[in-house]
N, C-alpha and C positions, 0 to 999 in steps of 0.2 A: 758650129762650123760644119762639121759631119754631115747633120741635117740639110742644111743651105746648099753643100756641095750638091749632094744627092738630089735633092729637089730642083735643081737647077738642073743638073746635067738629065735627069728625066724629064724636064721643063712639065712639072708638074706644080700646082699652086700651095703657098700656105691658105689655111683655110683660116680664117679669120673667126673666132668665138663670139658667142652672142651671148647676148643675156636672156635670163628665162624665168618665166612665171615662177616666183616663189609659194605662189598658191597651188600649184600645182596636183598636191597629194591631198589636198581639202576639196580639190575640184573635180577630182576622179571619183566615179559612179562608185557608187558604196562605199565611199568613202566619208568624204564630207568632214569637218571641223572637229577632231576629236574632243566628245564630250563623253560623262558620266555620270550615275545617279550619288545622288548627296546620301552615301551609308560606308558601310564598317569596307576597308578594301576585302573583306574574307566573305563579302555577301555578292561582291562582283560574279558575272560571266565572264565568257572568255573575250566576248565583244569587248566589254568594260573594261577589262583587263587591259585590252590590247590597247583600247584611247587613253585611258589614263598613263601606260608607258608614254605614248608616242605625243600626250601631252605636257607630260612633267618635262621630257627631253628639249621637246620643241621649246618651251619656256625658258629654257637655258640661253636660248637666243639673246634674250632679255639683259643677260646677266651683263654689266655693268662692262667689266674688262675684259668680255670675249673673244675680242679678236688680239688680245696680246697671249693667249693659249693658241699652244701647237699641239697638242699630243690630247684626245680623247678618249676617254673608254665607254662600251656600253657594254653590259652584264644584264642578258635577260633570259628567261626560261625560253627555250624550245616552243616554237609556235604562238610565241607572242607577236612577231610581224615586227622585227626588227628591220629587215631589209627596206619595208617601207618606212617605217620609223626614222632610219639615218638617210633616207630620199628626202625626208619632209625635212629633218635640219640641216643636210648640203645644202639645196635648196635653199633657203632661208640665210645659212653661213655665208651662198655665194655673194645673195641680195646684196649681205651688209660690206662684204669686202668690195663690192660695185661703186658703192655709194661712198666707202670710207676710203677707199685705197686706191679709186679710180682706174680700177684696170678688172677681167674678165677672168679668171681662175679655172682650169681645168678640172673635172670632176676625173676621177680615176678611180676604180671600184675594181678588186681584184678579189678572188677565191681562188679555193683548192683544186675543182673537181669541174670539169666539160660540163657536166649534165645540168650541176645550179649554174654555173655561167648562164649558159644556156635559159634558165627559169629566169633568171635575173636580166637577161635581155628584153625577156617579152614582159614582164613586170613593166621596167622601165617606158616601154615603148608603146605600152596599152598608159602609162600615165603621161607622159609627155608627148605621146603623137610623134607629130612629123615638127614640134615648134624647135627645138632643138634638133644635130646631126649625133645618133648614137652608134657607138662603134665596138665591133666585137672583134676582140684580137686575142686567139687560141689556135686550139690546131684544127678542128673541123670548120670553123669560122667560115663563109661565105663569103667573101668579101667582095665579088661582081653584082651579088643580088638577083633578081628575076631579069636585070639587062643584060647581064654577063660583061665584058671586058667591051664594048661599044658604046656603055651608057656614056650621057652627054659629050658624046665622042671622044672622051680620051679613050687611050689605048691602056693597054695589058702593064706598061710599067709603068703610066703616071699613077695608074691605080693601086696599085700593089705596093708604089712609093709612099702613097697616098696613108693606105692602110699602117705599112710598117713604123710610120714616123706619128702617127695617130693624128692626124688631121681632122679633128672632133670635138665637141663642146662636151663629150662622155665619150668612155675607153669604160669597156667592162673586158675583163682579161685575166689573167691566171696569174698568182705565185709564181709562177716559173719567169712568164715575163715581166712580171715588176722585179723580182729580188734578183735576178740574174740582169738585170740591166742596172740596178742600183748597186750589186756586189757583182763587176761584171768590168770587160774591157775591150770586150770581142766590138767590132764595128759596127756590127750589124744591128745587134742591142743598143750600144750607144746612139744609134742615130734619133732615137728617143728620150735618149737619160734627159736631157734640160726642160721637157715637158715635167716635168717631176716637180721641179723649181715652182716654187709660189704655187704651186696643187694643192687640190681639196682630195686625199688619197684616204677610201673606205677599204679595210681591209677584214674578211667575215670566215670564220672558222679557224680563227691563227692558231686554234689547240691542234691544230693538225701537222702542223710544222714538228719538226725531231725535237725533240728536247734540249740537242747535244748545242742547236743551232741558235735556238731562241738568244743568249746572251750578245750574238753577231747580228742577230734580227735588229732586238732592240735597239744597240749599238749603233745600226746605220739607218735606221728609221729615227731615231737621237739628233745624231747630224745631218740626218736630210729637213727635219724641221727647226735646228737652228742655223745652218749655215743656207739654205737654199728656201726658209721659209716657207716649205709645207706645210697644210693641217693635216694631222691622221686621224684619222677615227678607226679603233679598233675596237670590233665587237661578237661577242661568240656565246656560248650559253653554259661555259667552259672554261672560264678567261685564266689563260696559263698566266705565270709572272715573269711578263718579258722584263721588265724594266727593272722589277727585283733583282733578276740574275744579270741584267748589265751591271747593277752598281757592283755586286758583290762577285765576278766573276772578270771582272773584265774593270772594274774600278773607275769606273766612267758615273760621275754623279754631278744632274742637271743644276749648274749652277742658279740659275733664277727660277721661281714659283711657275713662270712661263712655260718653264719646257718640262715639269711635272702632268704627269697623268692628267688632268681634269677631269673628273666622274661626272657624267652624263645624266646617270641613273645614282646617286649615292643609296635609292632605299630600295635596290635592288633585290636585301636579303628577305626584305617585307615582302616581294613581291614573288620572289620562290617559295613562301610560306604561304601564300595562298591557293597552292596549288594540290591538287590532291588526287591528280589525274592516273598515277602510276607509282608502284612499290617494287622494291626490287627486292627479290628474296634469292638469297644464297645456299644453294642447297651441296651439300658437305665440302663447304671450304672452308679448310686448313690452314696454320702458317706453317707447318712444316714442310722442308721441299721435297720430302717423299711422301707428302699427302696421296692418298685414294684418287683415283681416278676414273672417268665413266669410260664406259666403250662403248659402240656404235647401237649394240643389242639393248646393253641398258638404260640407254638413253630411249628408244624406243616405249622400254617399259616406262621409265618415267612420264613420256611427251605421253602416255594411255592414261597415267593417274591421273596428269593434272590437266588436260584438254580434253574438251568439249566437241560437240559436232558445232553446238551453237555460237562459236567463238573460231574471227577471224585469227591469226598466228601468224607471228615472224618467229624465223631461226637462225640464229647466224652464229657459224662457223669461223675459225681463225684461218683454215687453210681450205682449197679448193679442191682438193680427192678427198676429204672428209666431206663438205658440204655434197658432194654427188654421192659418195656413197647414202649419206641420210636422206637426200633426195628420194633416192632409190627406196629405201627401208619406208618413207615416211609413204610413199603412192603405193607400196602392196599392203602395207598396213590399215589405207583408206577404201584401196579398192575390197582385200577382200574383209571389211569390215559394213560394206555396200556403203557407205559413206558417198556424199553429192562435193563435199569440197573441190573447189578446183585446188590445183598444188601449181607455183610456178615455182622456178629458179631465177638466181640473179647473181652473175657470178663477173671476173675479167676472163674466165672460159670460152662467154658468148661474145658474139663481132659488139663491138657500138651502137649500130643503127639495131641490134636484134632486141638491148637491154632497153632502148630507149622506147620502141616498140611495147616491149613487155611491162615498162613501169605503167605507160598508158592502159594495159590492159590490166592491169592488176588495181587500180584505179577505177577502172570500168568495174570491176568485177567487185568490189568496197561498197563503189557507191548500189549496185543493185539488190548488196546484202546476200551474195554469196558467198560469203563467211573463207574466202580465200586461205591457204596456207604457204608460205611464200618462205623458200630457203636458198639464204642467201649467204655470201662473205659480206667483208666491210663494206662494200661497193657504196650500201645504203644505209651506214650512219653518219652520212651529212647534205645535207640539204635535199633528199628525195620524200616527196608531201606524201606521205602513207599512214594511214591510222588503221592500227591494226588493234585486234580487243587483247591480246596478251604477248608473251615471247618469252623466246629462249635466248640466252647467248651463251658461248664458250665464255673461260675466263680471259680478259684485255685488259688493257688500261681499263683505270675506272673514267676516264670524262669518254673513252668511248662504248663501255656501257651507257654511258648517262645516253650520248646521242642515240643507240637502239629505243633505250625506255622514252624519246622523242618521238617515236614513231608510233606509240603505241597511246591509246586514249588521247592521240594530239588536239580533236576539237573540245575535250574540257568536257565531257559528257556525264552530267551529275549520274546517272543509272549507271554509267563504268569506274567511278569512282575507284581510285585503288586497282589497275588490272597491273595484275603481276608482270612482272621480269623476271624470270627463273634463273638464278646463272647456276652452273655445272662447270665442270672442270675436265676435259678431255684430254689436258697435258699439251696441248700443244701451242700456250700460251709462252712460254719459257723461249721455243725455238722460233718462232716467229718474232716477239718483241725483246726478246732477251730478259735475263736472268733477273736483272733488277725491277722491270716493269712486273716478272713472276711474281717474285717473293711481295714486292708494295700493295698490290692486286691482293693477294691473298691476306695480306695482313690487315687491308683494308674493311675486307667481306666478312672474315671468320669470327667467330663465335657470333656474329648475329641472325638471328631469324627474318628481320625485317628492316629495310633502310624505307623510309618515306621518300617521299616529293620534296617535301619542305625539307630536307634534310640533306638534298642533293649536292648542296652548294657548297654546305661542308665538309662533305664526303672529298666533292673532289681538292678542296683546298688542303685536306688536311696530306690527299696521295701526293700532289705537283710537291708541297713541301717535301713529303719523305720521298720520293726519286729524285729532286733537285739536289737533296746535300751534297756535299761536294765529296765525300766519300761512296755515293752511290753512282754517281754519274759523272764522265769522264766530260768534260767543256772543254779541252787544250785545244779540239779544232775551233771551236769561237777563238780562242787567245791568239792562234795561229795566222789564222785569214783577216786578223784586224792587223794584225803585224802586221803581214803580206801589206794589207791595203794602203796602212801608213809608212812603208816604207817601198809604194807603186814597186810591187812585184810583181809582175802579171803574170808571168809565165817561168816554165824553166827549159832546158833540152828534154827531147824525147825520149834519150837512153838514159836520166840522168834520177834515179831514183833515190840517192840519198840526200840530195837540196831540199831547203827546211818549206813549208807547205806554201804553194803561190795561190792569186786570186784566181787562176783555173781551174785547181781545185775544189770549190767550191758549186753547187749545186742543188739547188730546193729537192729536186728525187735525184736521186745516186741512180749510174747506169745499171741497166743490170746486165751482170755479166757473165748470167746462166739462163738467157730470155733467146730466144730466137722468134723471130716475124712471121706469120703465118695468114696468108692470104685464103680466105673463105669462098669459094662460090660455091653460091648456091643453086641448084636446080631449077627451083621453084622461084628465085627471083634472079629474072634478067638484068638489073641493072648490075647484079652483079657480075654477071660477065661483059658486059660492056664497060663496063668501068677496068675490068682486068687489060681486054683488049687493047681499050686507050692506050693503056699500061704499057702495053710491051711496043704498040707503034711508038712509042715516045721513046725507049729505050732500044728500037731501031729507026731510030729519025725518022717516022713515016710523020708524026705530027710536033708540032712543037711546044716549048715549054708552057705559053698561054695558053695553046688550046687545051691544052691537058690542065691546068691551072684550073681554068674558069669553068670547065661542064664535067670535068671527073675527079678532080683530085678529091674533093671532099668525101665523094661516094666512096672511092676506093681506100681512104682513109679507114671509112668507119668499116669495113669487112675482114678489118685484120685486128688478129689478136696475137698475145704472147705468150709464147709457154715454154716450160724451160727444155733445156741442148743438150737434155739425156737426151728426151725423145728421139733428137737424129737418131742416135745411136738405138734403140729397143725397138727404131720402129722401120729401122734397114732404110733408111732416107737413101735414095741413088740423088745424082747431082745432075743437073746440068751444066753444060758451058756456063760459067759467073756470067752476067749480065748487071752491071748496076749494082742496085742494094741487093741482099741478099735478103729477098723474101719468100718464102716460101708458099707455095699454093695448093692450096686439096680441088683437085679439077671436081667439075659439076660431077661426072659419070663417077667417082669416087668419094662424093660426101658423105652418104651414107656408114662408108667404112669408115672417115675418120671423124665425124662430124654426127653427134646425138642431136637432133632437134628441140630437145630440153634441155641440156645440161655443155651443150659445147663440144669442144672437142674431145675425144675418146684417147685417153691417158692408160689406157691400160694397153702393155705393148700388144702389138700384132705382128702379122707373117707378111703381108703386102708392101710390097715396094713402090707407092705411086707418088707418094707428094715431091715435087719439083721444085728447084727453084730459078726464079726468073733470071 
């Protein structure tokens, strides 16, 4: 009804779904019908590899009572081509519910992160063309296109109506907007929740979701496939246990074989075992919590033992004034060593459109075998395509080591067999994921000299079990918000902070509420300041909400970053008149001062009073 209202009162159209080539992903250039050679799976390539997945899967089509399963898993190594893998059985899943069920099924594909959104749009749209309508709903999303807000002559809100309500045969879109529309009450969300109903819903990287959360995950992706008849396919390389900690945490246990997991891939662990691309060595981790720890200088000395000039490098850091400082440490180390490496960074330091820029070029710089060194935060352990010959990490969780060692020998290259993962221990694993991911992490790593490939899957099964106990990890917000939800609480008063937890509560990322906004222009690139200008006509009515919408918003999106609300304070922030949001801006004529062209914004206080806010 929400919907209707609003589509009506923007007298904008429902879009009507089509049906679609289920041959689709067999038909696409290098692609073709996946086959493989009749031998042992441990004599496969990574080619081989990838058709035999993406065949065993597809064959599940087959399976007799398919379409009375709701709920899918797939569990495959890192750079196996899952994304197209679960393209080729949507596809396929849709055909049959066409034919059997007489009606058109929405595809809905969600992830964690803007930038695979992003990979995963133009996947999609290099395999299906224009024969289907695909649609990208996040925050940098385009949603006018190269027509802007005039194509086929509707206007700014039929379109926008358009977009919000997903009027498309594909929605590829974020966690934020499926789970907060499905654990959610606000309007605006809902005007999409019933697209949900009878959906073919892919959800990819769920090991990234909190922990705290997964049992309210499970829970309502539970009763979204048996009361509203969704399919989900959940698949990761990482596969946390949602469904484990629904039963056991939240006491919710799927009465019929229907609404059980279905394994996609059951000989998945055969299939981690044939891999032998990356090891991960743990260099002096402890289980004690006053274990040893490296510092900046040492680490240095180590990154000398164990690297090469001849060997590409990832490094990734837990916090971001660690990762610059080693930044720093690792380019005087190379320069005054005459060393040719390029060095890049890759942090949420740098604007959006700068990281998006630099994955390209560090990509550029792989394929022409200039042996790159690239120091980064988490930014890039999940879904950014890099193969690098070896790496570092701080200690983290262990599934998001696993995604770093994803990065590293990712095309299966029998001559890099085995390239390390070095993990160290800098201490600053504890404060950033807290005490219990510490102590699991180390308990996990210590006393080994070597974790294999083949050995990944158990690494991580054996961590998600010892942080899930119910003595390690606190779950009362799952128990809380399912309350909330069955007994429609949605909200509470503003001043009212000892009422028991409502569904507003709830959030896939928590605010942050030591972040402040910071708008980047830069010098050297002019859209950046035309995108500002926009900015502030809009925020003096010189233009209005569409035009701003459709030729700037997205620009001016990606030039800001967040950093935390000392800084006001260390770095003499004066104010301006409030105006609007409260973003703040480094003018062109002062980027220099607060803005490093490699590493982001400059966190070390200063004496200048310039940055404003709009």
């Amino acid at each position: 009804m929400i919907e209707s209202d609003k589509i009506d009162a923007s007298d904008s159209k429902i879009y009507i779904r089509k049906a679609s080539n289920p041959n689709a992903v067999d038909e696409r250039k290098g692609f073709g019908k996946p086959e493989f050679p009749n031998k042992h799976l441990s004599e496969f390539d990574q080619k081989d590899l990838r058709n035999y997945v993406r065949k065993r899967v597809v064959e599940k089509i087959e399976t007799t009572d398919i379409l009375s399963y709701r709920i899918f898993t797939l569990a495959a190594p890192t750079g196996i081509g899952k994304t197209m893998t679960a393209l080729d059985f949507v596809l396929k899943l849709k055909n049959k519910i066409i034919h059997s069920e007489n009606r058109i099924p929405q595809i809905i594909y969600a992830l964690p992160f803007i930038n695979i959104i992003e990979q995963a749009l133009k996947e999609y749209e290099l395999t299906l063309g224009n024969d289907l309508k695909i649609l990208g709903h996040y925050q940098f999303a385009d949603i006018f296109g190269d027509d802007k807000f005039e194509e086929n002559g509707s206007n700014y809100n039929q379109q926008k109506m358009e977009w919000d309500t997903w009027q498309s045969d594909i929605v590829i879109t974020s966690f934020v907007q499926l789970f907060e529309t499905l654990i959610g009450y606000k309007n605006k969300l809902l005007k999409k929740f019933h697209h949900l109903a009878g959906s073919i819903i892919i959800l990819d990287e769920v090991q990234t979701l909190s922990i705290e959360k997964l049992p309210l995950i499970g829970a309502s992706l539970h009763f979204l496939s048996k009361f509203l008849d969704a399919r989900i396919i959940i698949m990761t390389a990482t596969q946390p246990k949602i469904f484990e900690l629904m039963e056991r945490e939240l006491s919710i246990t799927p009465e019929t074989d229907s609404l059980k997991p279905f394994d996609l891939l059951p000989e998945s662990n055969k299939i981690f075992e044939c891999f032998n691309r990356t090891k991960i060595i743990p260099i002096n981790i402890v289980t004690e919590s006053n274990s040893p720890t490296i510092d900046n200088e040492s680490f240095i000395g180590a990154f000398q033992n164990y690297w090469t000039e001849s060997k590409s490098c990832l490094i990734v850091l837990n916090k971001v004034q660690r990762s610059i400082d080693i930044f720093d440490l690792i380019k005087e180390f190379i320069s005054s060593n005459q060393f040719e490496n390029p060095i890049f960074y890759l942090s949420t330091n740098i604007t959006p459109i700068e990281r998006e820029r630099r994955i390209t070029e560090i990509k550029n710089s792989i394929k022409k075998g200039n042996k790159p060194i690239l120091i980064a935060t988490q930014v890039v352990e999940a879904g950014v395509d890099l193969d690098f010959d070896m790496g570092f990490r701080d200690l983290g969780p262990i599934d998001s080591i696993v995604q770093v060692a994803g990065r590293i020998n990712r095309e299966n290259d029998p001559d890099r067999f085995g390239s390390p993962l070095y993990i160290l221990n800098f201490g600053d694993c504890r404060q950033i994921y807290g005490s219990v991911t510490d102590s699991k992490a180390r308990g996990a790593l210590s006393n080994r000299e070597m974790i294999e490939e083949k050995d990944y899957n158990y690494l991580v099964e054996s961590y998600f079990e010892a942080v899930s106990e119910t003595n390690q990890t606190d779950f009362s917000f799952s128990r809380e918000i399912l309350k909330a939800m069955m007994e429609l609480r949605y909200d509470k008063p503003e001043k009212s902070k000892n009422e028991p937890k409502c569904i507003s509560d709830f959030k896939v990322i928590e605010d942050s509420k030591n972040g402040m906004n910071v708008y980047v222009e830069d010098p050297k690139d002019s859209i950046s300041e035309t995108a500002r200008k926009s900015y502030q006509d809009l925020l003096n009515q010189k233009i209005n909400k569409e035009e701003f919408d459709s030729l700037h918003k997205r620009n001016f999106n990606q030039r800001i970053i967040s950093v935390p609300n000392y800084f006001e304070t260390s770095l003499e922030l004066r104010k301006e008149p409030q105006l609007g949001e409260n973003i703040y801006w480094i003018r062109a004529e002062d980027f220099n001062y607060f803005y490093n062209e490699n590493t982001g914004f400059i966190r070390k206080p200063g004496n200048k009073s310039v940055i404003v806010s709009f």
